[in-house]
C-alpha positions as CSV (number, residue, x, y, z in Angstrom):
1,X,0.0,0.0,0.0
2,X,1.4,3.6,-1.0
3,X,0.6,6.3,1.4
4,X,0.7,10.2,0.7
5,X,0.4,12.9,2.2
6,X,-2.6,15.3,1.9
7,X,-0.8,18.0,0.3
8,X,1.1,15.4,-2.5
9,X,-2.7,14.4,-3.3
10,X,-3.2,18.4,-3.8
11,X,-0.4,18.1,-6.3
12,X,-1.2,15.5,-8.0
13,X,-4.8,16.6,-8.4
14,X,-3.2,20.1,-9.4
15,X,-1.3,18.6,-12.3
16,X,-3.8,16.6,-13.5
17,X,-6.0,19.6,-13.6
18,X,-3.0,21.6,-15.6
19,X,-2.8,18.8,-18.2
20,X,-6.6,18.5,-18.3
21,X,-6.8,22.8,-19.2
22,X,-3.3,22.1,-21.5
23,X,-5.6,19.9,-23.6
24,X,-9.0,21.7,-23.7
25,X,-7.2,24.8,-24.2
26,X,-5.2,23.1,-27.8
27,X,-8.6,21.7,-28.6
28,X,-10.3,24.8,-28.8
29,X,-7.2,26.4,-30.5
30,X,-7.9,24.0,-33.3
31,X,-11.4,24.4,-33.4
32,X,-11.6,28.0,-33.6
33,X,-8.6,27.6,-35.9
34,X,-11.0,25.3,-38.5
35,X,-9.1,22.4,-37.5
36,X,-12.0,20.7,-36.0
37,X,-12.0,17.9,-37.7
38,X,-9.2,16.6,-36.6
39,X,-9.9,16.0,-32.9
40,X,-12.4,13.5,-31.7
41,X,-15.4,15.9,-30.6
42,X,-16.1,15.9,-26.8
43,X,-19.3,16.7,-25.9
44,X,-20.9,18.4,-28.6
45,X,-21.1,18.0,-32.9
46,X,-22.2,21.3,-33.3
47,X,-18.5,23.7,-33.5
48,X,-20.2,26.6,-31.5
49,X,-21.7,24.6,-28.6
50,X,-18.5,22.8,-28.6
51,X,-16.4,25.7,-28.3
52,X,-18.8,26.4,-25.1
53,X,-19.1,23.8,-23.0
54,X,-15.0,23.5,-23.4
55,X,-14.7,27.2,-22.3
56,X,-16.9,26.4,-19.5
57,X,-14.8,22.9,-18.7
58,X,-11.6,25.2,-18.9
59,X,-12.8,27.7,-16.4
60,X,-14.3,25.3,-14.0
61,X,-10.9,23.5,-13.8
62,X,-8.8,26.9,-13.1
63,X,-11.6,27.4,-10.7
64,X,-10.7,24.0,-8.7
65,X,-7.3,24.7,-9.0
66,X,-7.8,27.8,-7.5
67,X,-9.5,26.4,-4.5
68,X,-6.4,24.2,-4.2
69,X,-4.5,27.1,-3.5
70,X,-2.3,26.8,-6.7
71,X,-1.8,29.7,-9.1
72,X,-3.4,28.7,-12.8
């Protein structure tokens, strides 16, 4: 069994966060670039909705790792 300490499962949840807005962030890039069609769409097959609801996935992250204490 591993054990960590509450502030290493900050971290971790931190970076994973970071990669998670890394990647949303590149995906709406290409979208609004009109390189849709080359990612896998996420939750929506309509560009503009698309482009939303990963705006609002993007902010919602920053806003968790916020709350974590880490700067975005």
């Amino acid at each position: 069994m591993i054990t960590l300490y509450p502030d290493q499962v900050d971290e971790i949840i931190c970076k994973q966060l970071r990669l998670f807005v890394k990647d949303m962030e590149e995906n709406l890039d290409m979208i609004e670039a009109g390189r849709g069609d080359e990612i896998l769409t996420i939750f929506h097959s309509d560009p503009v909705q698309e482009i939303a609801y990963i705006q609002d996935h993007i902010e919602s992250a920053k806003m968790m790792i916020k709350w974590y204490g880490d700067p975005v």
